[in-house]
N, C-alpha and C positions, 0 to 999 in steps of 0.2 A: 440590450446586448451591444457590445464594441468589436467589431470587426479587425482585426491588425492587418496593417500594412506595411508592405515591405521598402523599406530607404529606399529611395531614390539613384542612391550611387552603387546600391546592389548588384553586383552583375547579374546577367540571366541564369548563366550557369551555377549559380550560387541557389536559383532556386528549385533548376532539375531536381525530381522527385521529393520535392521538400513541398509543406501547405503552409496557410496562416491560418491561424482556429479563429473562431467566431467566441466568445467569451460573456456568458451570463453570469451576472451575480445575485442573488437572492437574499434581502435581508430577512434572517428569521428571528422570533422571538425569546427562542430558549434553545437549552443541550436538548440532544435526542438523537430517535433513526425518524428521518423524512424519506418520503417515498414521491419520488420525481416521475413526472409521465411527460416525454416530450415526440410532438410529432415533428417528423422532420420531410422536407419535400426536398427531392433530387433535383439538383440542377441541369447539368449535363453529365449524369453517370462517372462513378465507379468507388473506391473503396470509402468509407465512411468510418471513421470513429467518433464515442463521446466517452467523454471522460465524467466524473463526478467528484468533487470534494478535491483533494491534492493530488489530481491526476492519477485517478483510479480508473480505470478500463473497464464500463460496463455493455457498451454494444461495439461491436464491430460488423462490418457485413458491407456486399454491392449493394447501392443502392441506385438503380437506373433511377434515368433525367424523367419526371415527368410523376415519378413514383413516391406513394408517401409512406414512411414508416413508424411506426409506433414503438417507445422506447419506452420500459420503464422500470426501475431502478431503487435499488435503498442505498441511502448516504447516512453517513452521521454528523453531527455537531457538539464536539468534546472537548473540553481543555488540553492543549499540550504544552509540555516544555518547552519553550525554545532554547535551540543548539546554544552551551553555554552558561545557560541560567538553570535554577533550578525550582523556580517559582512558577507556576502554571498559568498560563496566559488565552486569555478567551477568545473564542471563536464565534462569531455572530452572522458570517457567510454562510450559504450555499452557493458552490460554484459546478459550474458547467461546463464544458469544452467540447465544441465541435469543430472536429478536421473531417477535411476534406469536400467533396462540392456538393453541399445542404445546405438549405435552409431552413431555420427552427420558426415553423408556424405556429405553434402554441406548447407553453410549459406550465405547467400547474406545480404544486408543491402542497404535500398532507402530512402530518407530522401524526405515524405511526406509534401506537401503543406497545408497551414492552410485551405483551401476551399477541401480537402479530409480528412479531420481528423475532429473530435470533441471529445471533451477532459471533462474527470469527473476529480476536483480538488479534495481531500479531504480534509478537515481543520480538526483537533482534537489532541488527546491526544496518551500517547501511548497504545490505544486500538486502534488506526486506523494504525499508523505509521510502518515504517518498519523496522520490527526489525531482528535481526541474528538470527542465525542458529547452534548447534554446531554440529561437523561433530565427526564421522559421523553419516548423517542425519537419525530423527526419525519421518517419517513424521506424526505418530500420537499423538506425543507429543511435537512436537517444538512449542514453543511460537510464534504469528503471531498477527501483526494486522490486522483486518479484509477487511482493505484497501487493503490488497495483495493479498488477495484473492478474489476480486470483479472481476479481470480484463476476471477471465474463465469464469463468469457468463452474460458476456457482449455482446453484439451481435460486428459482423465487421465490423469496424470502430471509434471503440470510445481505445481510452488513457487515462488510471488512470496515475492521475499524484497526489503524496503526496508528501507536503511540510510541513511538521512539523516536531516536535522533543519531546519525551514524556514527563512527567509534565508540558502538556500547559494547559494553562487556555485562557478565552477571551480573557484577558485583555494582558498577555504575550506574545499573538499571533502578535499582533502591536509591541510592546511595543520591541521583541526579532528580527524584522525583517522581519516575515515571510508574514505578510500580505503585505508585499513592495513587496517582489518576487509574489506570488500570483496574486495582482491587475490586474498590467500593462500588465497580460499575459492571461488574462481572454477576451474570444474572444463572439460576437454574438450566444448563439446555444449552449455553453459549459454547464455544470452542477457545483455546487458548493454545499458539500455535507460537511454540517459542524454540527458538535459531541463534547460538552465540557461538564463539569459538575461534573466530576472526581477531579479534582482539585482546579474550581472555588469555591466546598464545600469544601473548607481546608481556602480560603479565606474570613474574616471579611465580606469584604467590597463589594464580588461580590456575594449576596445573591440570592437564584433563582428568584424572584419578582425583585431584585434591580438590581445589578449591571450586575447581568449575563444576566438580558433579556437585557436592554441599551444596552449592547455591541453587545447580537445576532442580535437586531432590526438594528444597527448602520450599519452590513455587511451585513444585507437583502437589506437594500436600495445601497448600494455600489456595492452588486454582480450585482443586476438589474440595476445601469447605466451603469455598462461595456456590458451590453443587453444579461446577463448570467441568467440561472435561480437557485435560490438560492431553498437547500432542507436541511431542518430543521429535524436532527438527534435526539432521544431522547438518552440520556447517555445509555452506554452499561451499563445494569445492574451488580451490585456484586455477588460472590457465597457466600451472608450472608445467617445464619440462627439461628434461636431461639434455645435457651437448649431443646426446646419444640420442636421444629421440623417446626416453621413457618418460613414462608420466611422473612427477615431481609430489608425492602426495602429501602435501604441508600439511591435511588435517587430519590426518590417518587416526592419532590418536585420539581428539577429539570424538570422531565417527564414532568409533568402537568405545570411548566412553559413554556415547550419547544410548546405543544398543546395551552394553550394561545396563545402565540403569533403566534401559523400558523394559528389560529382562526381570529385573528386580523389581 
């Protein structure tokens, strides 16, 4: 593990309420879901997080000074995109991330069989996707896709796996690669939880009636013959508002396209 530390010419006040994580890396052998078990011992008390994989949020919790706790988790290891390219680029880490005052006494690592795992994909924009961090960390104001935080709200046994890159739209999502990675990895029993709208309204041609339902409707039948079940995301709404003080609803039409078609 490498501990971070913070410059030297840092003010103090620069690190009120802010941590440095503690940072494992695991080299693994192949793609898959691994199943991570880390005990953690309290230093001197109080809140703790670990992250897994691209800063996915799998435990949160106090953990008083003196206290051990047992954490344990499914990640994945999959090819993605990167922002930009359209060629699928490998992933041979497991990473880990521990904030706040712990320390990681032992981590093991099992690379779970597809008949013990079931996996939620996310498809979207970068309101789902995952994004960095700067350190040191503010965990009440760092930017996050909401993707990364799905995986503490999950029960045992399920792996959030996001493969996107952000400014995606439907049509981009094929178009940049990402649905090739996606498809072929989509098992009996998985979830497919797809979120666009932010961007397709920057697009002419992918209007919420026209071209953005075609392309949601095109992945609803595609999730369900790989025998997945496909969940229709309405756009994370903006923080618009009126000189007046109303709410600004930029994705109005999307929303109620997204409700059509689960309607349909």
């Amino acid at each position: 593990g490498v501990h971070a530390r913070a410059a030297a010419e840092l003010p103090a006040g620069e690190l009120a309420g802010r941590a440095l994580p503690l940072w494992y890396k695991v080299l693994a052998p192949c793609e898959g879901v691994y199943r991570l078990r880390l005990t953690l011992h309290g230093l001197y008390g109080g809140e703790v997080l670990v992250f897994a994989g691209r800063r996915r949020l799998v435990w949160r919790g106090e953990l008083p000074a003196g206290r051990e706790q047992v954490v344990e988790a499914l990640t994945d290891l999959t090819p993605i995109i990167p922002g930009g390219e359209t060629r699928p680029a490998r992933d041979d880490t497991l990473d880990v991330t521990v904030i706040g005052p712990a320390a990681l006494l032992c981590l093991t690592v099992e690379r779970v069989t597809e008949d013990r795992a079931r996996r939620i994909f996310v498809l979207g924009d970068s309101t789902v996707t995952d994004q960095t961090a700067a350190v040191p960390y503010a965990p009440g104001t760092s930017y996050a896709g909401w993707g990364q935080m799905l995986p503490w709200y999950l029960p045992e046994g399920w792996c959030v796996s996001i493969l996107v890159n952000g400014a995606a739209t439907t049509e981009s999502f094929e178009e940049e690669g990402h649905w090739a990675v996606v498809e072929p990895r989509l098992r009996p029993g998985d979830f497919c939880l797809m979120q666009f709208g932010h961007n397709d309204q920057k697009r002419p041609h992918l209007t919420a009636r026209g071209g953005y339902t075609r392309r949601l409707r095109n992945y609803v039948k595609r999730v369900r013959a790989r025998g997945a079940v496909p969940v229709l995301v309405t756009p994370l709404a903006r923080n618009s508002w009126t000189t007046g003080g109303q709410y600004n609803d930029l994705l109005r039409d999307y929303a109620e396209a997204v409700f059509a078609l689960g309607r349909e």
